[in-house]
N, C-alpha and C positions, 0 to 999 in steps of 0.2 A: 268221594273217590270212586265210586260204582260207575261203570259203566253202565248205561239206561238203552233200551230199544222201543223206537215210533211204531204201536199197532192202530192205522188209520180205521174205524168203525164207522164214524156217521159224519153227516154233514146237515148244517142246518143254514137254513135263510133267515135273513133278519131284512123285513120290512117296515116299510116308513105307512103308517097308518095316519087316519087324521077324519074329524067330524063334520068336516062341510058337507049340507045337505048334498043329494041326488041333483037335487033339481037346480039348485043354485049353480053345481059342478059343470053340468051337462053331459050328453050320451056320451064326448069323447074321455070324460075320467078324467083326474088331476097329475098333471104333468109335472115333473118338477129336474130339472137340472140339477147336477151334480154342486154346479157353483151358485144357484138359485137355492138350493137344499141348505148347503154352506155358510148361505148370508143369512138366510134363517134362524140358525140351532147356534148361531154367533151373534145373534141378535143384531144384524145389521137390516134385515130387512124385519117390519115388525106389524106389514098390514097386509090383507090376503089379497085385496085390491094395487097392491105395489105394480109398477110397469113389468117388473120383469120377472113376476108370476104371468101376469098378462101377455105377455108376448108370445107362450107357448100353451096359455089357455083363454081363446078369445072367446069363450064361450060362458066364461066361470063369472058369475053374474050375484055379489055378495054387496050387500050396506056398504057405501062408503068409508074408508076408513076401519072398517070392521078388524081388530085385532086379532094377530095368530097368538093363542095360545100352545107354549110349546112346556109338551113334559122332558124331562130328562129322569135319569136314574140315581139316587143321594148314593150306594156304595160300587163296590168293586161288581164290573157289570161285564159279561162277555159282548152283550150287545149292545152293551157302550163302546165297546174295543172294537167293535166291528162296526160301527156306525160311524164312530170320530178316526175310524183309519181311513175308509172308505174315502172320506170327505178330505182327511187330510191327504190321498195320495192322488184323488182326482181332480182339487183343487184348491193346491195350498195359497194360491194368490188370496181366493175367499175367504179361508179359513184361517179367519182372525177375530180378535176382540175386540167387538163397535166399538167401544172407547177407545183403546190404547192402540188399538193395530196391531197388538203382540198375538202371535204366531197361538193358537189353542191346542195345539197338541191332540196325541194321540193317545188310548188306554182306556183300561176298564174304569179308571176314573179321571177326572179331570175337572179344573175348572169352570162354571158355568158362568153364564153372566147374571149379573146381580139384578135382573129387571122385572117388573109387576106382573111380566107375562109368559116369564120362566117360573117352571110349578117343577117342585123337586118330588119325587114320590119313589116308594120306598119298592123294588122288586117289580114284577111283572103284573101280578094284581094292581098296584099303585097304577100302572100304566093303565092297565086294561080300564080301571073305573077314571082313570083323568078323560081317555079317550070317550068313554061312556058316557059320561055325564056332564060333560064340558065341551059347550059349543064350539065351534071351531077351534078346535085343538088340532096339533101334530103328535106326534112322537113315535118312537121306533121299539119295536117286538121280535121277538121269535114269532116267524110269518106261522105258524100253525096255532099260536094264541089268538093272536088277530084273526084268523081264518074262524075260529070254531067262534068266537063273539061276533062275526059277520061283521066287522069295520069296513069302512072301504078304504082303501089301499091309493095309495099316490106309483103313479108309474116312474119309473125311472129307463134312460137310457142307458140301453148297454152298448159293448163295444164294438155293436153290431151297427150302431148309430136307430136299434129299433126301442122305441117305447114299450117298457111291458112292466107288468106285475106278477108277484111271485105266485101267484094263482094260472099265472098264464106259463109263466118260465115251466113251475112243475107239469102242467096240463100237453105239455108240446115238447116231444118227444122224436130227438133226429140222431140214425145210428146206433140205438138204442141206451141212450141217454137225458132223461129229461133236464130242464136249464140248470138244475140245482148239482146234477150226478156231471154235468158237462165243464162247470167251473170246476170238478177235481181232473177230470179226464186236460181240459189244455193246463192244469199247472202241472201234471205230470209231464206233460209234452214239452213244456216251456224251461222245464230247468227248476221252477218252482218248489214242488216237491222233491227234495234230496232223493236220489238214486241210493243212498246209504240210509238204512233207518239209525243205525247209531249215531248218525251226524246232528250235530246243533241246528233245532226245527224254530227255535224261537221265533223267528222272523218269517215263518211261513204263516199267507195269508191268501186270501184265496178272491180280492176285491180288483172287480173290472178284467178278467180273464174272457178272452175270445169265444166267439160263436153267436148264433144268428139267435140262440134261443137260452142264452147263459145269461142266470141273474146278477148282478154285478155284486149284492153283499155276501159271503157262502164263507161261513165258520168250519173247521173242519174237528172233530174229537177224537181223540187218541187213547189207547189202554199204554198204560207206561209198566215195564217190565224191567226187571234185572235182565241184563244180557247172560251172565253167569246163575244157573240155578242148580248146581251142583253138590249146594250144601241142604236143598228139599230134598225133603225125605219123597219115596216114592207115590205116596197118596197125594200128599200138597199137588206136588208136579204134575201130577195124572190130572188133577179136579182142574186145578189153575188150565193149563192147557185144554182140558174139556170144554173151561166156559171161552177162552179165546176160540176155541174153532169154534163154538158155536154163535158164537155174536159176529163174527167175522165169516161163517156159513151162508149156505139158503136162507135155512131158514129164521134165523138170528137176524138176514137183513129184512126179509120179509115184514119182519114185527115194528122195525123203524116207524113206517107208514102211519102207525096206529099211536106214536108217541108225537108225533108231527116233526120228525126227522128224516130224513132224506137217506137211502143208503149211498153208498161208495161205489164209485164203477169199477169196473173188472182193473182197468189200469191202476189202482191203488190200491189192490188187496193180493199183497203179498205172504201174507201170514203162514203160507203153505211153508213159502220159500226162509224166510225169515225162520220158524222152525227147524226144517231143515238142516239152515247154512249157516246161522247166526246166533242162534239159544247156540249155551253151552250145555248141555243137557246133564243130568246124574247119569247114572251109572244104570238104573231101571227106573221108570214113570209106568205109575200105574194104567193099565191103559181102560178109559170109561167108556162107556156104553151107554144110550139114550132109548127106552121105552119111552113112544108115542102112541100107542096104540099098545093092546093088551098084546101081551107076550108070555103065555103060560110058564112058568115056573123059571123061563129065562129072565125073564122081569126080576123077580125075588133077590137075585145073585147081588153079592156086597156092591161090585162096582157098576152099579147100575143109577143112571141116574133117571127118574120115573117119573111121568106128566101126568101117571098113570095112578101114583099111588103116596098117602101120606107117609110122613116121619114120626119114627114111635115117638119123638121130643112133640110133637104136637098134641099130642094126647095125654102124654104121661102128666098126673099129678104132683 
């Protein structure tokens, strides 16, 4: 019965990575359709050499017959939810099961297909060492795992009709937005994003949204709050609030970068406002303060919170 409030923080890419050599690929990089992707991770298409990998990589020069190896995720997976949405909303004709034609759904889990060249692995490491160590494989990451293991990355069309990769979308920067911060800026624009943060978010996704340099898979993360915080005492209220501004800050999005998240563009960071106009607030919030830098004796003070200085709980026996 609570009323809950959406605080949008970060956003993240999830890329289609895969172990075909360099050389076999060629300079233009592995191309892959939305509905060519589809028949793949459905196991309809199940050779790297298939015509209609072919058609949009005339260059990709692999053994006959050569089998894709594809990973999937065995539990409740976000980028599973964003990889089988993607696919189901770009191309549900595809996005079926080789045998039966039944429709494979969307979600953090799902049915796979039962076939010799579907490899189930457990978490993001599972992915990272299937891709690692297993020749021509596919499978899909958080683009910033793939990125720091140096995989090479499958381009995808966006709704720009341009091919790119999430190395590229983040790298290219228009209006000041790069591809990943530009998929929250048009669902903002498009209706996407509810204009009400208390409104029912569940169905917000953020796959195949507009722009010449917008990657089409972009997960969005939320801090979930009570709308009503009237019954926090006034420390709770003051710290809780402290760490919302600051993850929702400067410098709170700054740190994204370094976690391989993406921050938020200015059109989805409302937190100012949502404070404001929408927290029910107590009665008094304590209000904190942030030492980044030495700050003689003002540092010290209870409500202070310090980058500067340990917690006597850290020391104490």
């Amino acid at each position: 019965g609570r009323e809950m409030v959406h605080i949008p923080f970060s956003l993240g890419a999830i890329g289609i990575f895969h172990s075909v050599s360099v050389a076999e690929v060629g300079s233009q990089g592995l191309k892959l359709s939305p509905c060519v992707l589809a028949k793949i991770f459905s196991g309809q298409i199940t050779e790297w050499d298939h015509a209609e990998i072919k058609a949009d990589n005339p260059d990709l020069d692999v053994p006959a017959g050569t089998i894709i190896q594809v990973g999937h995720r065995t539990s409740g997976s976000s980028s599973t939810g964003g990889t089988t949405g993607y696919l189901e909303s770009k191309c549900p004709a595809s996005w079926k099961m080789f045998d039966t034609q039944v429709d494979m759904g969307s979600g953090s889990e799902i049915t796979w297909p039962s076939l010799t060249n579907f490899h189930p692995v457990e978490g993001s490491p599972g992915m990272k060492d299937l891709i690692a160590n297993t020749p021509y494989a596919i499978g899909y990451l958080d683009a910033g795992h793939g990125h720091q293991r140096g995989f090479s990355e499958v381009k995808l069309k966006n709704e720009d009709a341009k091919w790119l990769t999430t190395k590229e979308a983040i790298a290219t920067v228009i209006d000041g937005n790069n591809g990943i911060a530009a998929a929250g800026k048009s669902a903002v624009e498009n209706g996407t994003i509810p204009a009400d943060v208390t409104d029912d978010w569940s169905t917000v996704n953020l796959y195949g949204k507009a722009g010449p340099n917008t990657w089409p898979i972009v997960l969005v993360s939320y801090i979930y709050v009570n709308k009503d915080w009237t019954a926090l005492p006034p420390g709770k209220a003051g710290i809780l609030k402290a760490f919302i501004d600051y993850v929702t800050g400067s410098e709170g999005q700054a740190l994204l970068a370094e976690y391989s998240f993406n921050s938020i563009p200015s059109a989805m960071n409302h937190w100012s406002n949502t404070w404001t106009n929408v927290i029910t607030q107590p009665g008094i919030v304590t209000d904190f303060t942030f030492e980044n830098s030495t700050d003689a004796w003002n540092g010290q003070h209870p409500d202070v919170i310090s980058a500067k200085r340990n917690s006597y709980s850290m020391w104490k026996l």
